[in-house]
C-alpha positions, 0 to 999 in steps of 0.5 A: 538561539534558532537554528544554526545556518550555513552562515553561521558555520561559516563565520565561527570558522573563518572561512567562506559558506561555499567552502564549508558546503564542499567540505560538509560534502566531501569534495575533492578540491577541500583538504582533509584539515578543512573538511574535519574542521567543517565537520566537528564544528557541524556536530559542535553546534548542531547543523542540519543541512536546509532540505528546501534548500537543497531542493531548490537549488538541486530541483528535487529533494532526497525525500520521497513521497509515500501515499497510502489509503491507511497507515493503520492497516497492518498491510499498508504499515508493513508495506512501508516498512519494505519502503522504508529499508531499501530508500534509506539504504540508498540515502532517501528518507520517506515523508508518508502522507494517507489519504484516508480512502479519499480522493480530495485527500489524496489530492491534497497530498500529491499537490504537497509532496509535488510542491516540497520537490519530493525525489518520486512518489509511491502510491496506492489509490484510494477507494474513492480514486476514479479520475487521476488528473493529480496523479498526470499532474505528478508525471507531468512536473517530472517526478517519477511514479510508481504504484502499488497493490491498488493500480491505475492501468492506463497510466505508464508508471511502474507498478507492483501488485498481485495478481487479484483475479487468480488469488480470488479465483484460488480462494473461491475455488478452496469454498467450493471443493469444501462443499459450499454451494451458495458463496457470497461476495463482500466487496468493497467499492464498486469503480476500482480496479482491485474490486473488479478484478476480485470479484471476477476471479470468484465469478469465473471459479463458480462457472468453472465449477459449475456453482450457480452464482447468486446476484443478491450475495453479492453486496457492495458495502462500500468500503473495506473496514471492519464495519463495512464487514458488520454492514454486510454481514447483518445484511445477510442475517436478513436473507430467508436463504443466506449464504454458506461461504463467503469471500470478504474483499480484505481481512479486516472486512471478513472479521467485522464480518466473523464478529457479527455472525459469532454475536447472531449465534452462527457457528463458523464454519459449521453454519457459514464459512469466511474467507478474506485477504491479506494475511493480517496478523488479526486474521491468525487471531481469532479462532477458529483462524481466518482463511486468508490470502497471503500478500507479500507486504514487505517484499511488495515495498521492497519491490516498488522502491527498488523500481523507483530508484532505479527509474531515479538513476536512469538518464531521461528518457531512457527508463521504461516503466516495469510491472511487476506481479508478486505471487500470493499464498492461500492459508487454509485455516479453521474459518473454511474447511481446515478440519474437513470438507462440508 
């Protein structure tokens, strides 16, 4: 037997489909006998309310959409997680889609969850994202949108992020006052906004400090995995005069990183010191330990939800998008100066 329809609840009662749907929702003109009824018989046979249905008729659903570059990225799953607890809190469910840092996926998915009438949508770009007509499109069908951690500054949506510049500029700062002279930047892909922001944080701290910057220890790997960590990495090992220090543009990028120098023989930090950002669980796992910048991941979803539904409970036109900057957290760990300037 396939799936039990509102029909079918109807017709096991006796009663018409309209009044089964008001007593399944608890409306005022049903007796309470009616709506126990409608009830018992729901559980008895197993009725799940048709969500595309419901959609349809209402113009959106009580799902929301959630894009993000990876899921397995500890930062993006903890994130969700934040989503996750305050949407289900309100009655939504999540329908989480990656994009897998590509643009043509990213697309896929927005022209999905606009198309299954999602409530609003939450989103941080992928690393290939430098146009955004998909993501207009969205805001044109109505549907609210709020971005996080990596935002696109010219669109007028909600957005919740840290501030990238000053956390880098802290990071690169901490190198510099453990006595590194020649710090390199492994950045991720050149074209986003996270990236630019970063790397200028780390510029500016070497001219406040006076540190000379060095073009050729800036590498863009392309990417901000692990490899793409290795990548830069074996690319310093080829230099006559590499660098002392590095920032690694994430976490993941700084291990893959770490790992390669530790297989070449490199003391860290004696030889080269790292620094990356995050606060992944993996950064407290290696040893010695990975200086990190901490983001608020859960409070980060938490956050960009919450705005979300308070957008969803404003009368139209009458909501103006919020920016919201969370404060991060330096850890100073061993993979620095943790036991000492240089």
């Amino acid at each position: 037997m396939g799936q039990i329809t509102l029909k079918d609840l109807a017709r096991k009662l006796g009663i018409s489909a309209s009044t089964v749907s008001r007593a399944l929702h608890n409306h005022p003109d049903i007796s309470d006998k009616t709506k126990r009824l409608a009830l018992e018989a729901a559980e008895t046979y197993g009725y799940q309310p048709n969500p595309i249905a419901q959609s349809l008729k209402k113009k959106r659903s009580n799902i929301i959409g959630v894009i993000v570059p990876e899921i397995r990225h500890n930062f993006f799953a903890t994130l969700i997680s934040g989503i996750e607890e305050v949407t289900y809190d309100a009655g939504y469910i999540i329908m989480v889609c990656q994009s897998n840092e590509t643009l043509s996926r990213e697309i896929a998915n927005t022209k999905a969850l606009t198309a299954n009438r999602v409530a609003g949508l939450l989103m941080a770009i992928s690393l290939e994202t430098t146009t955004y007509d998909h993501m207009k499109n969205v805001i044109k069908h109505g549907i609210p949108l709020v971005q996080f951690d990596r935002v696109v500054d010219e669109l007028v949506t909600g957005k919740v992020c840290i501030d990238d510049f000053r956390a880098a500029y802290k990071a690169t700062g901490h190198l510099i006052d453990c006595g590194y002279k020649r710090i390199g930047f492994l950045a991720g892909r050149e074209g986003i906004s996270l990236n630019s922001l970063r790397f200028n944080g780390y510029l500016q701290a070497l001219k406040n400090y006076g540190i000379p910057y060095y073009p050729e220890l800036n590498i863009n790997i392309g990417g901000c995995r692990g490899t793409n960590g290795r990548q830069g990495a074996e690319e310093y090992l080829k230099m006559d005069n590499p660098p002392d220090a590095i920032l690694a543009i994430n976490d993941p990028v700084a291990v893959g990183a770490f790992c390669r120098f530790r297989e070449a023989g490199l003391r860290i930090p004696d030889d080269i010191a790292l620094a990356g950002f995050s606060g992944s669980p993996e950064s407290a796992l290696i040893e010695p330990a990975l200086t990190t910048i901490s983001q608020p991941a859960f409070e980060m979803g938490r956050t960009a939800a919450s705005l979300l539904l308070k957008e969803l409970a404003s009368a139209e036109g009458e909501y103006t998008p919020e920016t919201i900057i969370l404060e991060t957290e330096l850890l100073v760990r061993g993979s620095s100066c943790a036991g000492g300037t240089k």
